[in-house]
C-alpha positions as CSV (number, residue, x, y, z in Angstrom):
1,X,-17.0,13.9,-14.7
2,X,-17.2,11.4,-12.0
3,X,-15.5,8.4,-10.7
4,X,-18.1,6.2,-8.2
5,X,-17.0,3.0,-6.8
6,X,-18.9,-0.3,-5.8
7,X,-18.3,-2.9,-3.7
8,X,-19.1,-6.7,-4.1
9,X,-20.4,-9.2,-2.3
10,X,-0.1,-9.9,3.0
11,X,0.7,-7.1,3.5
12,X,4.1,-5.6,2.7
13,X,6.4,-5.2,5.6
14,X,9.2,-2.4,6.4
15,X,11.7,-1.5,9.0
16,X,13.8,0.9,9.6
17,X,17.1,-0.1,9.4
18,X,20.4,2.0,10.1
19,X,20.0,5.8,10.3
20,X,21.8,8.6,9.8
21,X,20.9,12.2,10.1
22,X,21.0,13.9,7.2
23,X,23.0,17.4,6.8
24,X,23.7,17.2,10.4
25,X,25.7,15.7,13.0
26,X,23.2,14.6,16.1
27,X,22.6,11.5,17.2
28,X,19.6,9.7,17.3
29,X,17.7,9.4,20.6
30,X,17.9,6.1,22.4
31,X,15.2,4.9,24.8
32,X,15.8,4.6,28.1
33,X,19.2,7.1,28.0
34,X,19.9,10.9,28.8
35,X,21.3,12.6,26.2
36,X,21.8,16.6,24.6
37,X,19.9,17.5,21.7
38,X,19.0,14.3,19.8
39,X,16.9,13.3,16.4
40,X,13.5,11.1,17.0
41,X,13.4,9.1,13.9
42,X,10.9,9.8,11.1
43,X,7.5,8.1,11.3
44,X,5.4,6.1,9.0
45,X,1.9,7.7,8.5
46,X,1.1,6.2,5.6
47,X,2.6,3.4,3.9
48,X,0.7,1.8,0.1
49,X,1.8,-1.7,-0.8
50,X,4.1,-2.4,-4.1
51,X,2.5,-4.3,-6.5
52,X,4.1,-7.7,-7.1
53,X,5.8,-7.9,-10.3
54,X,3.8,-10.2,-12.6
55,X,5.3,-14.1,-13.3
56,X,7.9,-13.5,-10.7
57,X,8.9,-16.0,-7.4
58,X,9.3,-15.0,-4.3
59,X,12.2,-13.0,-3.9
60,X,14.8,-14.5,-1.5
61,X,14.9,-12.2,0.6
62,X,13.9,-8.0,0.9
63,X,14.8,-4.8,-0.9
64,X,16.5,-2.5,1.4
65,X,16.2,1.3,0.2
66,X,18.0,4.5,1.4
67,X,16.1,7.5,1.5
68,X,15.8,10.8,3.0
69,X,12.4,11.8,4.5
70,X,12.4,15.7,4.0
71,X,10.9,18.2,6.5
72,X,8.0,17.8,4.8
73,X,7.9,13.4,5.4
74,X,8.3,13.2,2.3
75,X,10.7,10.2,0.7
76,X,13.2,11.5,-1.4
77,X,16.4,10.8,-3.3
78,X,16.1,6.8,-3.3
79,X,18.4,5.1,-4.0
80,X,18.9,1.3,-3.6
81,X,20.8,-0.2,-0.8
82,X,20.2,-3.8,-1.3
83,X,18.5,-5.3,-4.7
84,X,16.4,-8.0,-5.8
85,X,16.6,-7.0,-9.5
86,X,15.1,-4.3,-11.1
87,X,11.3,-5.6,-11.3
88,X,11.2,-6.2,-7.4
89,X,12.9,-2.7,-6.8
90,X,10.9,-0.6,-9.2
91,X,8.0,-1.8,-7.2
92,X,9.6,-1.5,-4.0
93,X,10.6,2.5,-5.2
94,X,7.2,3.0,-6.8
95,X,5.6,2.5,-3.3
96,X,8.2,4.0,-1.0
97,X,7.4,7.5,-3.1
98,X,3.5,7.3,-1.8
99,X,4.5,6.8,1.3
100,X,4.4,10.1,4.2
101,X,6.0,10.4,7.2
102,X,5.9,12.3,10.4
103,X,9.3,13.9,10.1
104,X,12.1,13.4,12.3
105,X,12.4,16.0,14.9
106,X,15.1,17.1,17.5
107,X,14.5,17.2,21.0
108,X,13.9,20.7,20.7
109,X,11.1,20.4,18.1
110,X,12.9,21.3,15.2
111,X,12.2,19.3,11.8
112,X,14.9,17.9,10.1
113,X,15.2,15.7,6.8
114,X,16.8,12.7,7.5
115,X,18.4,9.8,5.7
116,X,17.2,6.3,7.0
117,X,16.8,2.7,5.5
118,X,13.8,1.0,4.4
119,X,13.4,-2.8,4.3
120,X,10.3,-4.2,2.0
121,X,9.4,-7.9,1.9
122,X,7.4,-9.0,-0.9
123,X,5.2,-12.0,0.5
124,X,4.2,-14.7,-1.6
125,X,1.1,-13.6,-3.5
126,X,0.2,-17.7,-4.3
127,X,-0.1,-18.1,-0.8
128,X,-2.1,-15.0,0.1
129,X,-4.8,-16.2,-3.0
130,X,-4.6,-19.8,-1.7
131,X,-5.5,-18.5,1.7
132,X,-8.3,-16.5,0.9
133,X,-12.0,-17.0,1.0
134,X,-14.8,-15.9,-1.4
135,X,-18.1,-15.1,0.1
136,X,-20.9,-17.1,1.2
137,X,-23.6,-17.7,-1.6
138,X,-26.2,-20.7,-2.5
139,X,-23.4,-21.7,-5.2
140,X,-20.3,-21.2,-2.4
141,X,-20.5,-24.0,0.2
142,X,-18.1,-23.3,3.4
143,X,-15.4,-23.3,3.6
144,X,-16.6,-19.3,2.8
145,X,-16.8,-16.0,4.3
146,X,-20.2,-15.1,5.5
147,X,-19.7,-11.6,6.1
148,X,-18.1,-9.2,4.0
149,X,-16.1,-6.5,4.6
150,X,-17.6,-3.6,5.2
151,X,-16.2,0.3,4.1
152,X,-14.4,2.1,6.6
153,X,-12.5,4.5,4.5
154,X,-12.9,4.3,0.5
155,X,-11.9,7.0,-1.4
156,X,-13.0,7.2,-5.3
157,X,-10.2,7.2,-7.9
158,X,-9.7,10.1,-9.6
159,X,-10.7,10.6,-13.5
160,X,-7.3,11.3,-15.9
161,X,-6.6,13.8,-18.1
162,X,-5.9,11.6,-20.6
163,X,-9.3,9.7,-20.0
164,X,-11.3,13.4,-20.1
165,X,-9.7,15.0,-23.1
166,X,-10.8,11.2,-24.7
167,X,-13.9,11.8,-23.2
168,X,-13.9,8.0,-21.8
169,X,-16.6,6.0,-19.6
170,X,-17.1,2.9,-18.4
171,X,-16.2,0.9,-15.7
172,X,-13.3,-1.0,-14.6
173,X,-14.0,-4.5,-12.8
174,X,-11.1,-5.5,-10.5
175,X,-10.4,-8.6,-8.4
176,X,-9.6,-7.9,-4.7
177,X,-8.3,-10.0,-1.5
178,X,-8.9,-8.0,1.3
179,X,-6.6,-9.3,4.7
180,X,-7.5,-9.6,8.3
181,X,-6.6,-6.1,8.7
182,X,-9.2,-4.6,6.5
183,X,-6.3,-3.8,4.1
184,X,-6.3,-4.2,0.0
185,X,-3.4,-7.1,-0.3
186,X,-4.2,-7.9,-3.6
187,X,-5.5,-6.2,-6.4
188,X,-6.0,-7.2,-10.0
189,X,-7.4,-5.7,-13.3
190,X,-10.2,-7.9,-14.5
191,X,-11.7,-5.6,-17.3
192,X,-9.5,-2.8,-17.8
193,X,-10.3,0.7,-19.3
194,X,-7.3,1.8,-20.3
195,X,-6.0,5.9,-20.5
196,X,-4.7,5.4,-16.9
197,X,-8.0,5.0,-15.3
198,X,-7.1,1.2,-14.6
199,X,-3.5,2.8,-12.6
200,X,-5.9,5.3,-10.9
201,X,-8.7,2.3,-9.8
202,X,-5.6,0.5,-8.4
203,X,-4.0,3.7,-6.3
204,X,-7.9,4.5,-5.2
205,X,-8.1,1.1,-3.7
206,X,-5.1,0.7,-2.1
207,X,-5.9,3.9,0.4
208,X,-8.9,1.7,1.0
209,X,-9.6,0.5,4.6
210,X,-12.4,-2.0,5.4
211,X,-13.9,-3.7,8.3
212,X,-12.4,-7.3,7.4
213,X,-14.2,-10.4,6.1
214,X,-15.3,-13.0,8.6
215,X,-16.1,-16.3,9.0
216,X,-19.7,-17.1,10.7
217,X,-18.2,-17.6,14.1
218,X,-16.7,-13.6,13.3
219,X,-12.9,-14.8,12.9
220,X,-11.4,-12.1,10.1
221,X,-10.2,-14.1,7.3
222,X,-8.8,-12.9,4.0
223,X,-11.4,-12.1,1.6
224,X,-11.8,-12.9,-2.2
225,X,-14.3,-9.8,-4.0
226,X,-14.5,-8.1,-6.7
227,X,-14.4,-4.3,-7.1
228,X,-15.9,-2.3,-9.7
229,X,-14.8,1.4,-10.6
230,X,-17.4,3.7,-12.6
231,X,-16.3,6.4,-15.1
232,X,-18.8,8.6,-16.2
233,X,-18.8,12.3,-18.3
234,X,-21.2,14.6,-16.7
């Protein structure tokens, strides 16, 4: 079984807020300052965007999640430390959880888990769509992108139990903004497969990193496409 991918032709943000060491008592390390044994805070190696919550404004204003990044940099025991109502901070949670850190460390190189605070906005996804372009074509006059972005790092989704013990092909279209960055900012299910194969087209695409679109002069602009993921029983 086989999952192949082709490609045709903002961002969350976080902070770290207050922190706290976790199951200990030392301080964190300030720039800049001499101290004894201190704690370098955890960081972010990889961070996936939460998927907007469907028919929903703009939030006003973030989510703010505690968590403990274990020894490991992994997030756990979330809990939530400022909400926006329960769509908005099951999304916000949902991401945090893919997330992996470099763990915080003491001065003497010891790992340590540590509690800290994660901020999330939620930018407005009408803006983002407005903003982007679709590619160049003999039916898409400019204002257009005339190059496309180009794969940096795509890894395929993966193929479900529950789509292999239903012994399901196909493929799965999806609509795509890609940002300046080369990021996926926006991702939705045009024709959908179902038994989890649409969830694991989604997760696939959001480890994605692409050269970004560009205009003819080679500004990066956000990028309208459309993304298809194959399914196939060997």
């Amino acid at each position: 079984m086989k999952a192949a991918v082709a490609l045709f032709v903002v961002w969350f943000t976080f902070a770290l807020l207050g922190q706290e060491p976790e199951g200990n008592k030392l301080a964190l390390c300030k720039k800049g300052t001499q101290q004894s044994e201190c704690v370098d805070a955890p960081v972010l190696k990889v961070g996936m965007r939460p998927e907007y919550p469907e028919n929903k404004t703009v939030p006003p204003g973030p989510v703010v999640l505690s968590v403990v990044i274990d020894t490991k940099g992994k997030p756990q025991g979330i809990t939530v430390a400022t909400s926006q109502g329960k769509d908005f901070d099951d999304a916000a949670i949902a991401a945090l959880k893919q997330w992996r850190f470099e763990p915080a460390r003491t001065t003497t190189g010891r790992k340590i888990p540590l509690r800290i605070d994660v901020k999330i906005d939620f930018p407005d996804v009408r803006a983002l769509l407005a903003e982007a372009l679709p590619l160049c074509s003999a039916q898409q006059p400019a204002p257009c992108a005339k190059y496309p972005p180009r794969p940096i790092f795509m890894p395929d989704p993966e193929y479900t139990d529950l789509a292999r013990k239903n012994h399901v092909s196909g493929t799965c279209v999806l609509s795509v903004v890609v940002d300046t960055l080369g990021r996926v900012a926006y991702v939705k299910v045009k024709k959908s497969l179902g038994y989890g194969l649409d969830e694991s087209s989604i997760e696939a695409l959001r480890k994605w990193r692409l050269e970004p679109g560009r205009l003819e002069d080679k500004t990066a602009v956000p990028v309208k496409i459309e993304v298809e993921t194959n399914f196939r029983m060997d």
